[in-house]
Every structure is written in structure tokens, then in C-alpha cells.
N, C-alpha and C positions, 0 to 999 in steps of 0.2 A: 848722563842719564842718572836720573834721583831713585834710589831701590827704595821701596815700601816698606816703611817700617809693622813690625807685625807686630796685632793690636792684640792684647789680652781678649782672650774667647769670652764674650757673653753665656753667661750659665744660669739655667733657669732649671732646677730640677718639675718644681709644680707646673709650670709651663709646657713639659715633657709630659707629668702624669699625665694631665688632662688631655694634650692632642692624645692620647694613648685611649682618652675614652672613647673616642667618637669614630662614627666606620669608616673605612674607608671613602677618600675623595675621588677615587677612581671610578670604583666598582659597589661601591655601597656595602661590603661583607665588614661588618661587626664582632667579629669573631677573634681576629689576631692582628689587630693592630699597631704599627709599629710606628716611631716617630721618624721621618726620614727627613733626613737636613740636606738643604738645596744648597749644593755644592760649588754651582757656577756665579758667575757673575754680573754683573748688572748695574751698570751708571746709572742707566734711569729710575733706578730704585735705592737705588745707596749702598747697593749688597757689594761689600767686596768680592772677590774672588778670593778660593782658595789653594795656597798650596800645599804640596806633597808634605805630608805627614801633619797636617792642618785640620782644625775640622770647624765647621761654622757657628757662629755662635746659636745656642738655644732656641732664638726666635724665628730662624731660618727653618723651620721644619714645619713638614705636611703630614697629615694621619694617612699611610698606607697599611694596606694588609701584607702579609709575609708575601705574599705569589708578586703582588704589583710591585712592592719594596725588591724584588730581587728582578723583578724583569726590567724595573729601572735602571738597575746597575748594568746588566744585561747588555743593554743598548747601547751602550757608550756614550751614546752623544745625549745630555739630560736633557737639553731643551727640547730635539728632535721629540724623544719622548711624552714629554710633555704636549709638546703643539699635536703628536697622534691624538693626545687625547682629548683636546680642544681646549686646554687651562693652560693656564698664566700661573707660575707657580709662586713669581715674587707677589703678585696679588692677593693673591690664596695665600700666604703666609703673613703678609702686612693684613689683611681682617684676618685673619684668626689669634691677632698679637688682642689679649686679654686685658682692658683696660688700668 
């Protein structure tokens, strides 16, 4: 078995500011938006998976509010999450990736 070599994290701080401007994609609240990076992973989208003590690179994140941002973590399971709430999150992150 071939272990994955772990790739230098993509970092985008203005990438960050900006999802940070827009309201939330859950709930629409505008108020305290936070940038939340999609954690799991995904062949069909090219998104590695991540591990323990790992965090994703930059472009992997979605505009939540604090309430939604923590009821996600909440859940355990991200995708579950996500599909409650009818979104594709690799999708919703590849358009929101800023030309």
C-alpha cells in the first residue's frame, strides 16, 4: 500500500476575506459569517481528504454563519449535513473559486 504524500496547504487569505463577505449559504444571515473549509473528500471533484491535525487548503471553504458553522461540526457526519440541507458543497466551493 502507497501512503499519500501530504501536499502543502493552499492559502488564499483574500479568498477567505471575501467568502467572509457574503451571507450565509445555508440560511441567508449576513451578520457573522465565517469561512468554513470542507473537510471531507471527494474523487469526483479532486478534493483530497483530510487528515488529523490537517486543514484544507483555502479554496475548499463555504460562507457560513457562526449558528450554521457550528451545527456543522455538530453533526459529525459533513456530508449528511450538507445533503439535510439540499447543497453539494464541492460544487458550491469550485463556483465560488474567484477567477
Amino acid at each position: 500500500m502507497k501512503l499519500r504524500q501530504r501536499q502543502p496547504r493552499q492559502r488564499n487569505e483574500r479568498h477567505l476575506a471575501w467568502i467572509r463577505t457574503l451571507p450565509c449559504c445555508v440560511c441567508g444571515d449576513d451578520i457573522s459569517t465565517e469561512a468554513a473549509h470542507i473537510r471531507t473528500g471527494s474523487i469526483n471533484h479532486d478534493k483530497p481528504p483530510t487528515g488529523m491535525g490537517e486543514k484544507p487548503g483555502d479554496f475548499w471553504v463555504l460562507q457560513l454563519c457562526s449558528k450554521c458553522h457550528r451545527e456543522q461540526h455538530a453533526a459529525g457526519d459533513e456530508l449528511k449535513w450538507w445533503a439535510s440541507k439540499g447543497l453539494d458543497p464541492f460544487m458550491l466551493a469550485i463556483q465560488m473559486r474567484q477567477p
